[in-house]
N, C-alpha and C positions, 0 to 999 in steps of 0.2 A: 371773484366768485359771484353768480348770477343765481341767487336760489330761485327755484323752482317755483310758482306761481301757486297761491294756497286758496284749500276748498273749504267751503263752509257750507254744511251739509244743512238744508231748513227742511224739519219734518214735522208735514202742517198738510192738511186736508181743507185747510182756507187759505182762498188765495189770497185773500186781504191780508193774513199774519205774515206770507212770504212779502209779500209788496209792501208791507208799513218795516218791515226789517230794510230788505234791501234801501229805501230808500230815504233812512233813517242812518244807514253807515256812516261814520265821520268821513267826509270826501278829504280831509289830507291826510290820512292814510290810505297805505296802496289797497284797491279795494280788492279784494279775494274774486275767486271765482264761486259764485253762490249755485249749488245743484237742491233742484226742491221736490220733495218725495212724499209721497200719500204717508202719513204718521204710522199706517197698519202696515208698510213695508220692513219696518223697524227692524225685525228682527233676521232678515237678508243681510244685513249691513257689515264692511266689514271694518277693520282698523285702519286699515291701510287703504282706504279708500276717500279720505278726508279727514282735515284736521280741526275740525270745532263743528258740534253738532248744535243748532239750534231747535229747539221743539217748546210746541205748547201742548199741556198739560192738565185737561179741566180739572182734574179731580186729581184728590190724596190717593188712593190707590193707583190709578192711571200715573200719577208721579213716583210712586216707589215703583211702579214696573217699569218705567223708563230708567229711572236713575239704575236700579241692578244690572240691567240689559247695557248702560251705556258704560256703567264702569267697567264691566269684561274688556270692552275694546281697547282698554286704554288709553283711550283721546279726552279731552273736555269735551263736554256741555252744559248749555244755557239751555233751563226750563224755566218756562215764560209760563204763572197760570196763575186762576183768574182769583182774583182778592175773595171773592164769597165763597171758593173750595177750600179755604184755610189761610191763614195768613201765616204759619208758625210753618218750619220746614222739620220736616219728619228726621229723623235720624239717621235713617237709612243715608239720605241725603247729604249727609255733613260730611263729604268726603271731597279731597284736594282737586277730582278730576269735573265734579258738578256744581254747579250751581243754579239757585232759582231767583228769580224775579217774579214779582207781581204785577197785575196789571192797573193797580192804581190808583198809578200818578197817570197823568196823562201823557207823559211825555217817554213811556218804557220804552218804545222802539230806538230810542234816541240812548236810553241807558243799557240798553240790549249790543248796540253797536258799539259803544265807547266802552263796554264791558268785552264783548269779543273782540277789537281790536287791540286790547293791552294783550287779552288770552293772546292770539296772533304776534302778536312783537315777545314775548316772551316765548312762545314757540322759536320763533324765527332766530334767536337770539340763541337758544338752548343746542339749536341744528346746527346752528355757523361756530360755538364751541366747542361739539363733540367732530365736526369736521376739522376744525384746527388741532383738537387733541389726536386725532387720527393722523394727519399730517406729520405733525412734531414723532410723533411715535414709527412713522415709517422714515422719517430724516435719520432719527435717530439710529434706528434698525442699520442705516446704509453708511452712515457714520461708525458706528462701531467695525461693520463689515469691514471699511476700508480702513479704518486704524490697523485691525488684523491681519489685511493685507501688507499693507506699510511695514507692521513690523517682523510680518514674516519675508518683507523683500532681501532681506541680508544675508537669510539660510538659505532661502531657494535659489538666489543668483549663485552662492556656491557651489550648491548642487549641479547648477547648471552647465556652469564653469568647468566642473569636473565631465560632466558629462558628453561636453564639446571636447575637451583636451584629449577623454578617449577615442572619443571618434575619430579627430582625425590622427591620432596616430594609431587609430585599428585603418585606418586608408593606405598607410605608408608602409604596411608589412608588407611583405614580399610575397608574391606566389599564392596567396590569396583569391580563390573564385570570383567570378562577376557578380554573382546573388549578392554572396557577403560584401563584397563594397556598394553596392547599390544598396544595401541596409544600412552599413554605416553609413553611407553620405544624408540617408531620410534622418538616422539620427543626429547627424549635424547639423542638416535641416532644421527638423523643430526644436532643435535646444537654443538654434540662432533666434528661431520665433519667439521662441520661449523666453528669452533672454531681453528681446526689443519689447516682448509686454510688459517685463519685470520692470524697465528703463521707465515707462509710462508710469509706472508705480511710482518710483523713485521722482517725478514729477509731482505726482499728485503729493504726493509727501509733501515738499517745497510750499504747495500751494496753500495746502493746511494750515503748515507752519504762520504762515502770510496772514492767513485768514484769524489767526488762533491770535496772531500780534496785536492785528487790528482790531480785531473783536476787546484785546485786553485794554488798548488805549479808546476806545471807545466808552469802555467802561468805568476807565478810570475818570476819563472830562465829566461823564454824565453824573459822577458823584462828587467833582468838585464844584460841578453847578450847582448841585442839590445841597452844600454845604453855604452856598451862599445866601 
């Protein structure tokens, strides 16, 4: 599985705040795709447009209108702002999807990246196991399907069975029109088809079986390991 390449959206009307970010990201982590937008485009934005907002934030009020605005979206963000607008974070603010940083230590842009890049691996991580739970849930979906095929192989081949054995003896009556046998023979036809899909059934069955064995003695070593 190749996840998709992640954006981190920086909304800054200084190019110095974009460029002390980007060039502040921890380089061994994979680095996102960074898109940088005038701070008063804000409210354009959508969710699904990027998955970590960075912005700074002079003032307490300019921080509660960004924090309201970005939790709609439902993504994180990181508000970077500046130590003399407050140093206490407002309430509004204390919520799972934002966070704030100050500017100062000297070293934020460095706490700012090693701060989005955990955000990013916990995204990343959250995606790869709602993809695998989606996966297991359509195995499972096809699994079941084919169990209920399996066990309905034993009715339908006798139905089938029945249905070939009339046909061809509605072919050997006598005196019989040409339409009518050329219908019985189609229904010989597909009951013979119908019969070699059921067989393939009767296969997969087997295979199951195989599958179901090994899967049990795999289980069983893995917990006599686990007993040692």
């Amino acid at each position: 599985m190749n996840p998709k390449r992640q954006t981190v959206l920086i909304l800054s009307s200084d190019p110095a705040f974009s460029r002390d970010v980007t060039e502040a990201w921890p380089s061994e982590t994979e680095v996102p795709d960074f898109v940088v937008l005038k701070e008063d485009l804000y409210p354009e934005l959508r969710g699904d447009s990027y998955d970590l907002a960075i912005t700074e934030a002079g003032s307490r009020a300019r921080r509660q209108q960004f924090t309201r605005f970005l939790t709609t979206t439902g993504k994180p963000a990181i508000l970077v702002y500046d130590v003399h607008s407050g140093s206490t974070v407002e309430s509004a603010e204390r919520c799972s999807l934002v966070f704030a940083l100050s500017r100062k230590s000297e070293n934020w842009a460095a706490l700012v990246g090693m701060l989005g890049g955990e955000i990013l691996r916990h995204l990343q991580a959250d995606a790869r196991a709602s993809e695998a739970e989606q996966r297991s849930a359509t195995s499972e979906a096809y699994a079941t399907l084919g169990r209920y095929m399996v066990e309905m192989r034993h009715t339908t081949t006798n139905a089938i069975t029945s249905i070939l054995g009339n046909a061809e003896l509605l072919q050997q009556e006598p005196g019989l029109r040409a339409p009518v046998l050329s219908q019985a023979d189609t229904i010989r036809n597909m009951a013979l088809r119908l019969h070699e899909l059921f067989q393939r059934f009767f296969s997969l069955e087997k295979e199951l079986s195989v599958l179901a064995r090994e899967g049990y003695k795999e289980t069983g070593i893995a917990r006599g390991v686990g007993r040692r």
